[in-house]
C-alpha positions as CSV (number, residue, x, y, z in Angstrom):
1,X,115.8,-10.5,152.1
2,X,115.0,-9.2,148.8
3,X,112.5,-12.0,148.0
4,X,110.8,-11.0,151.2
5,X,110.7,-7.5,150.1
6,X,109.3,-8.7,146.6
7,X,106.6,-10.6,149.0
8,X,105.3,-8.3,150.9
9,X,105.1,-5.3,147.8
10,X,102.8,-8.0,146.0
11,X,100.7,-8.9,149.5
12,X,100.3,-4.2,150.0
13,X,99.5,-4.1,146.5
14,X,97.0,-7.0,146.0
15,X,95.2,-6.0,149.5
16,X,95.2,-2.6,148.3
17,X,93.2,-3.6,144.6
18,X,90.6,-5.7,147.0
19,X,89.5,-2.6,148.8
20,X,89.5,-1.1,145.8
21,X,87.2,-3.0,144.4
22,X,84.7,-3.8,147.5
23,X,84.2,-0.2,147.5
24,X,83.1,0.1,143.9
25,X,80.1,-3.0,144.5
26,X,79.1,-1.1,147.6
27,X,78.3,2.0,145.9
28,X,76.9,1.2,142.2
29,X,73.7,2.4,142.3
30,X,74.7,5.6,144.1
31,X,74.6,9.4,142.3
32,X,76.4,12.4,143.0
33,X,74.9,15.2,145.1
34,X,74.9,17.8,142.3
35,X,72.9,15.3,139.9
36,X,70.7,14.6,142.9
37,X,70.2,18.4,143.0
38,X,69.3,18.8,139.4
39,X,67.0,16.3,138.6
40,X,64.4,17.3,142.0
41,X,64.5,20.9,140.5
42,X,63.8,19.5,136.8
43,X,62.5,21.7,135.3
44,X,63.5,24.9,136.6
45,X,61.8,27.4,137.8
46,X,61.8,30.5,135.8
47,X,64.4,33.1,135.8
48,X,63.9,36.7,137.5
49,X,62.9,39.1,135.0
50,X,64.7,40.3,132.2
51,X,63.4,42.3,129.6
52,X,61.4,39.4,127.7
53,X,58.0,40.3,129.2
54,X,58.7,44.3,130.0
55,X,60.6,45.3,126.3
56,X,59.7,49.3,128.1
57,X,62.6,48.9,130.6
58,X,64.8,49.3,127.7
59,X,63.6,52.6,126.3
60,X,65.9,55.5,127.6
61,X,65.1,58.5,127.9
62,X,68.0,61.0,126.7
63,X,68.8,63.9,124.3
64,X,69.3,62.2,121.1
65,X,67.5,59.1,122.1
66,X,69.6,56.0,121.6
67,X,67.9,52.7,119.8
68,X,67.7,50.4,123.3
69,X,65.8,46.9,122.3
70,X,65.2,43.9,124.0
71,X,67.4,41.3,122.3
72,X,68.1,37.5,124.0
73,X,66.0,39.0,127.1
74,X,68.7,41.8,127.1
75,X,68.8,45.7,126.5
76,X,70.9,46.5,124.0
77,X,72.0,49.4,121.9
78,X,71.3,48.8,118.4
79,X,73.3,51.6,117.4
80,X,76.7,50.8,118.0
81,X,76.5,46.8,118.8
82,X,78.0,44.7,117.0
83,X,76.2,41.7,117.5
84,X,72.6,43.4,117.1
85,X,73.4,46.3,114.5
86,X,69.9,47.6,113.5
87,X,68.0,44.9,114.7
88,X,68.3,42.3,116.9
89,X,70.3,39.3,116.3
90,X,71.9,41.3,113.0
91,X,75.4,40.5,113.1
92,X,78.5,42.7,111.6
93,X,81.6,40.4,110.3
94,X,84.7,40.8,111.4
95,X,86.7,44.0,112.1
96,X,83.3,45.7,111.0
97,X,81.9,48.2,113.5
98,X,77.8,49.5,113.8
99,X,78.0,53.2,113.2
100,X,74.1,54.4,113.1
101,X,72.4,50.9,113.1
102,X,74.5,50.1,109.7
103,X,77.4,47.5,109.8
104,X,80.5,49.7,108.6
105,X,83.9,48.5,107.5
106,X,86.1,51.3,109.5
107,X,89.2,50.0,107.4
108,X,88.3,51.7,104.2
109,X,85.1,53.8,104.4
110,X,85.9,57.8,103.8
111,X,82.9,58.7,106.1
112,X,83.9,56.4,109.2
113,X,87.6,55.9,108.8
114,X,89.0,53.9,111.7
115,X,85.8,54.8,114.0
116,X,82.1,56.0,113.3
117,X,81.3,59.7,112.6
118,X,85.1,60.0,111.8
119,X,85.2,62.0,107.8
120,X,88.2,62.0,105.3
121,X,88.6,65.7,103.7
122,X,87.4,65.2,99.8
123,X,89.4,63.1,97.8
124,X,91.5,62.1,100.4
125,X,91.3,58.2,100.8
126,X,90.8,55.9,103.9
127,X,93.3,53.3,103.7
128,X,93.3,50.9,107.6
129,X,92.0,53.2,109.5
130,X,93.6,56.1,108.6
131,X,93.2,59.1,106.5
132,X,95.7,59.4,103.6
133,X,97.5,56.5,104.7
134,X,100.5,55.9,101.9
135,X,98.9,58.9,99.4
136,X,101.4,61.0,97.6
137,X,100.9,65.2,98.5
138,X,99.8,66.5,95.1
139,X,100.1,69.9,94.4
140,X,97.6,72.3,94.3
141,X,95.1,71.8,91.3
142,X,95.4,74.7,88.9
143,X,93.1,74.6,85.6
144,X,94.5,74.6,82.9
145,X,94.8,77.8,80.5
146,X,92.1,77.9,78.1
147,X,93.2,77.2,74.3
148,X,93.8,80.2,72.3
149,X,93.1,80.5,68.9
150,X,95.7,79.9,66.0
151,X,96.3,83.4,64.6
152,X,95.6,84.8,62.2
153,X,93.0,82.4,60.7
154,X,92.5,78.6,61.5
155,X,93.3,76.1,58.9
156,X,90.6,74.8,56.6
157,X,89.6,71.8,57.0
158,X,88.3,69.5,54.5
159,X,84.9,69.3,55.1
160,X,82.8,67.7,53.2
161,X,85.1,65.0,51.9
162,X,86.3,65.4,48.4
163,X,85.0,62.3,46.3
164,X,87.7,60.0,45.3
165,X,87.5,58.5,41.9
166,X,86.4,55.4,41.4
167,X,89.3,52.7,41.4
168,X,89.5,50.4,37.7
169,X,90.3,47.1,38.3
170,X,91.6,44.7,36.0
């Protein structure tokens, strides 16, 4: 009985591989439908409008007037993006932000600490992000008294310098 088993998993499995393969001769020349699709539309029409050929949709109107161009066929605000910061295509590196069209690093600048427009009092430092992250409190600043002086007469001082001798050597 089990030979007979072995015999007919061999005769499914072998009948199985021949449709197999007749299927794969009887389509070798055929292509998919979505290839089909792609190469009668070659080369596509073009896309609806952008801002490529009308740059003027871009310009805003608005109280100030924000920096919209036409980058990539998009509208963008040069500004404050990132990836066109002053001009198009002008990239700011990593954890860098666009405050005003300039690429800032937020993590250490005292005039945009941890966000644009965002000032440090004077002398205080911008350390990640943050205003007088890790600084010591110093005390008030007092100047200091101003030199009084020696009573009653200051001491002489040897001005011009006494000539020495010449030195004799043997």
């Amino acid at each position: 009985m089990l030979a007979e088993l072995h015999f007919f998993f061999v005769l499914v499995l072998l009948l199985y591989l021949l449709v197999i393969i007749v299927e794969g001769l009887g389509h070798s020349n055929a292509t998919s439908p979505w290839l089909n699709k792609v190469a009668t539309n070659w080369p596509r029409p073009p896309r609806p409008g952008g801002c490529r050929r009308q740059p003027w949709v871009c310009r805003q109107q608005g109280n100030p007037p924000t920096r919209w161009r036409c980058c990539k066929d998009r509208c963008v605000n040069i500004s404050s993006d990132v990836n066109n910061c002053g001009l198009c295509r002008i990239r700011c590196p990593f954890s860098w932000q666009c405050c005003r069209g300039f690429c800032v690093n937020t993590n250490i600048s005292p005039f945009n600490c941890g966000r644009c427009g965002n000032r440090c009092p004077f002398g205080v430092l911008c350390l990640y992000g943050l205003c007088g992250y890790a600084q010591p409190t110093l005390p008030p600043w007092h100047c200091p008294p101003w030199p009084r002086p020696p009573f009653p007469f200051p001491p002489k001082r040897p001005w011009p310098p006494r000539p020495q001798p010449p030195q004799i050597m043997e």
